[in-house]
C-alpha positions, -999 to +999 in steps of 0.1 A: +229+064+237+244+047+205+218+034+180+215+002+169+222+014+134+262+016+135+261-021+146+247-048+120+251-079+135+254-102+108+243-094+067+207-108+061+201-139+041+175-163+035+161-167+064+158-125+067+142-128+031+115-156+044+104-135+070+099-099+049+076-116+026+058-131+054+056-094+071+044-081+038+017-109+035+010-099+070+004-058+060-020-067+028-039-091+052-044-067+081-052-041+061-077-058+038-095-073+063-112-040+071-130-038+035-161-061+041-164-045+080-171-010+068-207-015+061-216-036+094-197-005+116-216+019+092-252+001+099-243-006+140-231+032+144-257+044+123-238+069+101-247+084+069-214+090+041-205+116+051-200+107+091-185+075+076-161+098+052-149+115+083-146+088+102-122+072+075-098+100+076-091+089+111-072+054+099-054+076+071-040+098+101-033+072+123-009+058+094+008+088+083+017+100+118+031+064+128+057+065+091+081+083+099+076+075+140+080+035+127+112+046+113+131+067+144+120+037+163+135+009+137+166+030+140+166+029+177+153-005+184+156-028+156+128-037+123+119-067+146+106-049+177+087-023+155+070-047+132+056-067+161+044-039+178+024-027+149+011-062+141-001-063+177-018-031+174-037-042+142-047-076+168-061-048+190-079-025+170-099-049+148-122-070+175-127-033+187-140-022+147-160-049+149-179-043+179-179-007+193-205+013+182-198+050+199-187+074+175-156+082+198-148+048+200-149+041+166-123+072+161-105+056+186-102+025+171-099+034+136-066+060+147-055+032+163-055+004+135-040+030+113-013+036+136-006-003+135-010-004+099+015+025+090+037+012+117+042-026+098+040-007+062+071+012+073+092-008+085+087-039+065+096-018+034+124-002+055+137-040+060+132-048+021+153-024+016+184-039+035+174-071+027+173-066-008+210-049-012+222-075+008+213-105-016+221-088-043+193-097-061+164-080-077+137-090-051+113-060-041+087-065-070+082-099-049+081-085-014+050-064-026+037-090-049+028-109-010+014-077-001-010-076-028-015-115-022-025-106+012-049-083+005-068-105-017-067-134+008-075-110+038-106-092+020-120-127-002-113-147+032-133-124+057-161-119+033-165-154+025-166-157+062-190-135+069-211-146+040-218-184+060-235-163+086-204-158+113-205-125+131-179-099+126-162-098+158-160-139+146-144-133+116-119-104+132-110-133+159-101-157+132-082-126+112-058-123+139-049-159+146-039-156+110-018-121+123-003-139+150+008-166+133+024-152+108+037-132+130+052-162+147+068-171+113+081-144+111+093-124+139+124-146+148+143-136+116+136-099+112+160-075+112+172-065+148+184-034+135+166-009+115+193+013+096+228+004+080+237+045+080+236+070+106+216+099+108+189+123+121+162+111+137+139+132+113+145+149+082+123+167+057+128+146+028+145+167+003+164+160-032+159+128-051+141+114-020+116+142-027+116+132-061+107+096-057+078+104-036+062+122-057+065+098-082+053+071-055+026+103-050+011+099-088+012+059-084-006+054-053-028+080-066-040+063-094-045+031-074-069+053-048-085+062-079-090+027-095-103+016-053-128+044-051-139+062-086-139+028-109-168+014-102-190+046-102-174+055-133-183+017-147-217+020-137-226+061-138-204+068-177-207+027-190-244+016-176-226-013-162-247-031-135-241-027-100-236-061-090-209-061-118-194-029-110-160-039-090-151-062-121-129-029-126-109-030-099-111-067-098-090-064-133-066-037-116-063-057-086-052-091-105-028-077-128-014-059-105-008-091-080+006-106-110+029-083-121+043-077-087+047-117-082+068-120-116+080-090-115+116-098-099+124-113-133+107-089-156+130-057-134+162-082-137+156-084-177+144-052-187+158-030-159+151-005-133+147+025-156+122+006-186+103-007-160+093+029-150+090+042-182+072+013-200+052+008-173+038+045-166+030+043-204+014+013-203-007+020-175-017+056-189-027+041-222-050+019-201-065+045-179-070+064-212-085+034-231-106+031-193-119+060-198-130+068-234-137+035-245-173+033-254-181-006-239-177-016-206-161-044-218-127-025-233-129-007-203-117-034-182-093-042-201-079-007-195-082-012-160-059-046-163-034-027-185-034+002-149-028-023-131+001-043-150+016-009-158+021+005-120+027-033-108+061-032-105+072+012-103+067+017-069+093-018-060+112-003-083+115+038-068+119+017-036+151-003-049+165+035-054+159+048-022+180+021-011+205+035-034+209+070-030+232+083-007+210+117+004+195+108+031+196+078+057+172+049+044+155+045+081+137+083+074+143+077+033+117+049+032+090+064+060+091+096+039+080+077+007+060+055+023+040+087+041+037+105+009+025+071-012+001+066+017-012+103+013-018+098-027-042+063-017-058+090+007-055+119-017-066+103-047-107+094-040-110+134-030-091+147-058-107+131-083-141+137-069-133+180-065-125+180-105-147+155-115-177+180-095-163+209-113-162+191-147-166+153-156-151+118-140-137+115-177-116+143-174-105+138-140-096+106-151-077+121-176-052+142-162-047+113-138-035+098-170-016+123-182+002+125-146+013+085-153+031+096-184+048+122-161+061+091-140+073+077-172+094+105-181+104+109-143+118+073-152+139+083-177+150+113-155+155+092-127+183+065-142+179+040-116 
């Protein structure tokens, strides 16, 4: 059977541009909505860290097998078909993570909303990709800007929601009218292909592919660490109160929805190559200034410089997968995806292992030093 792939039925445009921000606002929003039900599934299933640590590794599995599966299947039946299957899955799994309280169900459920989740992820950056060479433009630093944007909305709206006394399978309900509606938006003007290049169905990425994602690796892995390590570090190295202690990521998370928004225009002026390179500086200079800074107070602004820094790298290594020539961008993208994905998951147990067999200071460290490794990647890379 012929793919879909050899056949592009017309060259996206606005319209195709519309609906990838939309399915990025989509992936930050369905993720993010999770956040504030963790503790009410912790308290109804009655499970201690650990079990709930466990359990966890379940949603990070359920994304990284669906990667590269989202991408065979974007080849073979279009970015439209994909993407709304995944969305749909995410619709399914979160009434469920908001009720069930079995332990197997819960695994069930969690594998399952990762599956969704790594499914959209995929394939909307699979689509950015197209879309983006097709305009011509500098546009992928905006695509994930509404990603980020949707995460804030999707954790700050179900909170707030659950905070005037509605229950969570309430608040899941009213999180997926907003999925299906923006799905509705945008599912009549996604790509019904999935690959402008023929290829394998699966490849083990190799070359400059390989390259990329592990500098994607190092990124994502100091944004695990900045989700996970920076409030303990705030409140266990700083004496930071706990009621105050997400102010860190807070600062991460703002900067970095900022940068990514404006960051079209920044990538178009400076270029592909001193974004990397200015940027993983930047952003080890904060981590570093995060770290040893005696007040709480500088600290933050360290965690604001992280988050600027790596803002707009990762739109940026994606722009040059779309580039290179090595390998077909419909297992290109999944790969990078899959291996960004693993340094979110990655990052809170790494840093934990060396910060156990030596200080959260030093772990933090050599995550710092690893960022200045991205910036000379950068340089390496000449995108």
């Amino acid at each position: 059977m012929s793919s879909l792939n050899t056949q592009t039925p017309f060259v996206p445009g606005r319209l195709q541009q519309m609906s990838t921000r939309v399915a990025f606002f989509i992936a930050g929003f369905g993720i993010a909505a999770w956040a504030p039900l963790v503790p009410y599934a912790k308290a109804r299933a009655g499970l201690d860290e650990g079990t709930l640590g466990l359990l966890l590794l379940c949603l990070g599995v359920g994304s990284i097998l669906a990667m590269p599966m989202a991408g065979m299947l974007s080849t073979r039946f279009g970015c439209r078909r994909v993407a709304v299957g995944g969305t749909l899955l995410i619709c399914a799994a979160l009434p469920l993570l908001a009720t069930v309280s079995a332990v197997p169900a819960l695994m069930a459920a969690l594998f399952m909303f990762g599956a969704g989740l790594g499914t959209v992820d995929s394939t909307v950056n699979l689509q950015a990709v197209i879309v983006e060479r097709a305009s011509g433009k500098t546009m992928m630093s905006g695509f994930h800007g509404l990603f980020s944007l949707g995460g804030i909305v999707g954790a700050a709206g179900v909170s707030a929601l659950l905070g005037l006394g509605i229950s969570p399978l309430g608040a899941t309900l009213v999180v997926v009218l907003v999925l299906i509606a923006a799905l509705f938006k945008a599912a009549p003007h996604m790509l019904p292909y999935g690959s402008e290049s023929s290829g394998p169905a699966f490849a083990v990425p190799h070359g400059i592919v390989l390259f990329i994602g592990g500098m994607c690796f190092i990124v994502f892995l100091a944004e695990g660490a900045a989700l996970d390590w920076s409030a303990v570090f705030l409140v266990q190295e700083r004496g930071i109160a706990t009621a105050y202690a997400g102010l860190g990521y807070a600062a991460f998370a703002l900067t970095m929805t900022v940068g990514r928004l404006t960051g079209d225009t920044l990538v178009h002026r400076l270029g592909a190559t001193r974004v990397i390179v200015c940027g993983g500086l930047l952003a080890a200079g904060g981590l570093f200034l995060a770290t040893f800074a005696p007040d709480w107070e500088v600290a933050l602004v360290g965690y604001a410089m992280l988050g600027a820094g790596c803002s707009n790298i990762v739109p940026v290594l994606y722009t040059a997968v779309g580039k290179q020539t090595v390998m077909p961008e419909s297992i290109a993208v999944p790969a990078i995806t899959t291996l960004g994905y693993a340094g979110i998951l990655a990052g809170p147990a790494v840093i934990g292992f060396i910060a156990h067999g030596s200080s959260l200071s030093f772990a933090f460290g050599l995550m710092a030093l690893l960022l200045v490794a991205v910036a000379i990647g950068g340089k390496v890379l000449k995108v």
